[in-house]
N, C-alpha and C positions, 0 to 999 in steps of 0.2 A: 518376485515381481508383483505378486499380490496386493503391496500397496499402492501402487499406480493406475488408474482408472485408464479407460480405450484411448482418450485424446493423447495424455500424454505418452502414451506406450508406443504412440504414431509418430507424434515429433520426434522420441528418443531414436526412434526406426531412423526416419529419415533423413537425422543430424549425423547418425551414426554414431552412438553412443550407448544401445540397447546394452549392449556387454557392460558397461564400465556404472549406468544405472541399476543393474543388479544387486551389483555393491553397496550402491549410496542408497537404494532402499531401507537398507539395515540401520541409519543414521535416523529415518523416520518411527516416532514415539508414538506409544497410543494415551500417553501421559505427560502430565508436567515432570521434567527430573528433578532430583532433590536437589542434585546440585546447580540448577537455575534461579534458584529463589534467591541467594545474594544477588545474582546480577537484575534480575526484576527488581529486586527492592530498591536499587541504586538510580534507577532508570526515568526519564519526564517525559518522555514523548514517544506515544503509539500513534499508529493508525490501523484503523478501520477500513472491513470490507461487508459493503451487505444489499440488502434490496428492498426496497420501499414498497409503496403499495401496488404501485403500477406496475412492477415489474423488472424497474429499470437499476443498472448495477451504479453503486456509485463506493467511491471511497474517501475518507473523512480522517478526523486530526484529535484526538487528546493530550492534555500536558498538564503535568503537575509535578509538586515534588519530589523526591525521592521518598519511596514511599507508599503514593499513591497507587502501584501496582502490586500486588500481591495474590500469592496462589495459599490459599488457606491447606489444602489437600490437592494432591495430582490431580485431579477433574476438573478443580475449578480456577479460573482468573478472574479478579477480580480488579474493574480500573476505578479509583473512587474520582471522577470527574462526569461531567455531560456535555454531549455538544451541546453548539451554538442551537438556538430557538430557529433560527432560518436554511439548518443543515439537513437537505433531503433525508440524511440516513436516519433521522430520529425515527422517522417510520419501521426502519432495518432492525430495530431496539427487542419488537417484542419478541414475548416468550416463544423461545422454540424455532425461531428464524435463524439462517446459517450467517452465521457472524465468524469473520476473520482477522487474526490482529496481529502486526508487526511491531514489536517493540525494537528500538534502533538507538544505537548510544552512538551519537555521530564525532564524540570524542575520541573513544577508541576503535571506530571503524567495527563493533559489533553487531548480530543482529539476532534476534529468533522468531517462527514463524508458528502461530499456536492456531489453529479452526478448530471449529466448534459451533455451539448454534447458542443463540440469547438465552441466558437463565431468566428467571424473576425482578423483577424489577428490585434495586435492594435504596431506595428510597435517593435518588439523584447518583445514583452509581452504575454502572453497566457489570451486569458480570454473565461469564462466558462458561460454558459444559465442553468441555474437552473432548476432543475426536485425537486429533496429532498434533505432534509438536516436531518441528526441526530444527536446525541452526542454517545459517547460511553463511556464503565468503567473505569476506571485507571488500571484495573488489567493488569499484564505482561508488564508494561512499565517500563524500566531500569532508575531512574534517575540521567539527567545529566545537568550542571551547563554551560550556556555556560559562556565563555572567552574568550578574546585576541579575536585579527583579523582571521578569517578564510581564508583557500588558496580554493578560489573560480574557480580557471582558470583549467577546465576540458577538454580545449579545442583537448587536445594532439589523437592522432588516436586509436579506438576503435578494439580490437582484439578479433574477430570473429572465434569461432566454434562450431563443432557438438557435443562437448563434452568435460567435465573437467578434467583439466588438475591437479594434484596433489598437488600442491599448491595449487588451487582454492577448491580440494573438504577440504586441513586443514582449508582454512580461512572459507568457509561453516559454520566446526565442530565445528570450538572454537567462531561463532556468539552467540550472546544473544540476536538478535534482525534484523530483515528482515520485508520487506513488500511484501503486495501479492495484486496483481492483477486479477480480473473476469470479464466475463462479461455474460449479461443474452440477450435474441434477443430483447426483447419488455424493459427491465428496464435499458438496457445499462451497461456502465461499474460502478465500484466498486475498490476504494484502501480501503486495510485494513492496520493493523499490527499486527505481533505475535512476541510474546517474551518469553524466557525461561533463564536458566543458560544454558552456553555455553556447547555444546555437544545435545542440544534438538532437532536440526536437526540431521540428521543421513544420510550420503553419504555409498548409497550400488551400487559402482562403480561408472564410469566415468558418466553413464546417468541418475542414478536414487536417488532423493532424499526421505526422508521421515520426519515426524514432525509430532507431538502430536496437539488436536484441544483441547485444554484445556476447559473446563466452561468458557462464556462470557456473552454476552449480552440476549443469548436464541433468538435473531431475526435471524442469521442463513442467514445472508445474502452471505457470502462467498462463505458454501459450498451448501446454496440455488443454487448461482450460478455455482457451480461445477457440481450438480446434472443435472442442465439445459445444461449446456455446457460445457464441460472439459476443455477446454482451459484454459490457466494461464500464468501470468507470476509472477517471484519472482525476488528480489530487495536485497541484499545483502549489504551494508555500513562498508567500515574502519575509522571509525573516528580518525584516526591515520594518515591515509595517503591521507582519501577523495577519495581512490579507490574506484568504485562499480563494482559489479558484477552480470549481468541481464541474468538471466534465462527465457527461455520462451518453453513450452511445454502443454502437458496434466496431467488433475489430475484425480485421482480418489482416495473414499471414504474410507476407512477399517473399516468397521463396528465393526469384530471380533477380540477379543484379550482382553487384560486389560486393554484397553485404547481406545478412538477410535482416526484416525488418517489420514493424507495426502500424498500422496503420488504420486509423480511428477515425470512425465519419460520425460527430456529433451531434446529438438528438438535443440533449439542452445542458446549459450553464447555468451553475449559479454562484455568486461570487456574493463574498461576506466580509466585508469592509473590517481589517483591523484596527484597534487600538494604542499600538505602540511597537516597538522590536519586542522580538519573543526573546530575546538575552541570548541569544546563540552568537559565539563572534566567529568571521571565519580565518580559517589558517591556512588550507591548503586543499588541492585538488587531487584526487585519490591517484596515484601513479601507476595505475591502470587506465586509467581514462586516455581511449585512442585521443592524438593529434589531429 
């Protein structure tokens, strides 16, 4: 149980899972595997977890290649891309800050989950110092076929507020797919992802969202880190137009209901006008996704 920090060894208590987390402990690496690096190499799209200057958690989006991921040695990852110029998390970049990265191949419903903290800057590239590495389920992952060229150029000015604006909370409603950012003091940051049929998030007004924590891995690392630290941020994707939309505030847990659940009272938005479709086409809805 040593690799689980106080929060989530609380959730695993209280979900009733402590027994069955003992086990999936042992799935957690303090290294990249050797046999991970074909599937990083094959891979276009991560996301990011980390913290800016102020404080505030946010999570963010990379895409390139196949390729542009690569682990030189078990310690290091290395992504050769940069965010957009208007992406809070550039701040989350420097050396020695706890950085988190989900790489996700939403063709074959893959995923793995690497933290660490920012290495050196390696001249428009991001690279990561390895703490752990895990895999995660296929469940809730929408899949999609990439194609054609993507419109990569995010470059354009990033608009900033305290609250969503009406367009922003329909595009919210009709997502089927968002990534979330944590972090814990001593285990650092954490990207995940959550998926549903569109309407699974729930916008109750300009500042406050909500979403189902579905069955997953039972390791409980998210809202481990929830319980430890509220802080969050969440990560929104058009794959239509390669707009995002980055929320970053506090969360807290809802035990009570028919369901248990998350819920996000947002500090600020920023949203970053895309380019064009990212090439991703879709096929189908993960057949775990409740009705």
């Amino acid at each position: 149980m040593g690799v689980f920090h106080e929060g989530e060894r609380k959730v695993q208590s209280r979900a009733g899972v402590a027994g069955e987390a003992r086990s999936l402990g042992r799935g957690i690496s303090s290294a990249i595997p050797s046999g991970a690096g074909p599937f990083l190499a094959t891979q276009r799209l991560a996301a990011l977890a980390g913290i800016d200057n102020a404080g505030h958690v946010w999570a963010s989006l990379v895409m390139g290649d196949p390729g542009f991921i690569t682990a030189p040695d078990g310690g290091t990852l290395r992504l050769a891309a940069r965010l957009a110029a208007a992406d809070p998390l550039n701040e989350g970049l420097v050396e020695g800050r706890p950085l988190g990265i989900l790489v996700l191949d939403p063709e074959r419903r893959r995923r793995i989950r690497l933290n660490g903290r920012a290495g050196a800057p390696t001249g428009g590239g991001i690279e990561v110092r390895i703490d752990e590495v895990f895999g995660n389920c296929p469940k809730y992952i929408q899949a999609r076929v990439f194609e054609g060229e993507p419109a990569l150029d995010r470059d354009g000015d990033g608009r900033r507020s305290a609250a969503l604006s009406l367009a922003q909370q329909r595009a919210i409603e009709q997502a089927d797919t968002f990534f979330i950012a944590s972090v814990h003091g001593a285990a650092g940051a954490d990207a995940s992802h959550r998926g549903g049929q569109p309407g699974f998030v729930r916008v109750d007004g300009e500042r406050r969202v909500r979403f189902p924590d579905y069955a997953g891995n039972n390791m409980f690392q998210t809202l481990g880190n929830l319980t430890a630290d509220p802080r969050v941020g969440l990560l929104f994707l058009d794959f239509d137009t390669g707009t995002t939309l980055q929320l970053t505030g506090r969360a807290r847990i809802l035990w009570s209901g028919p369901e248990r659940a998350v819920e996000v009272e947002v500090d600020e938005v920023v949203e970053i006008e895309g380019k064009g479709p990212l090439g991703w086409r879709f096929l189908e809805y993960s057949p775990f996704n409740p009705r």
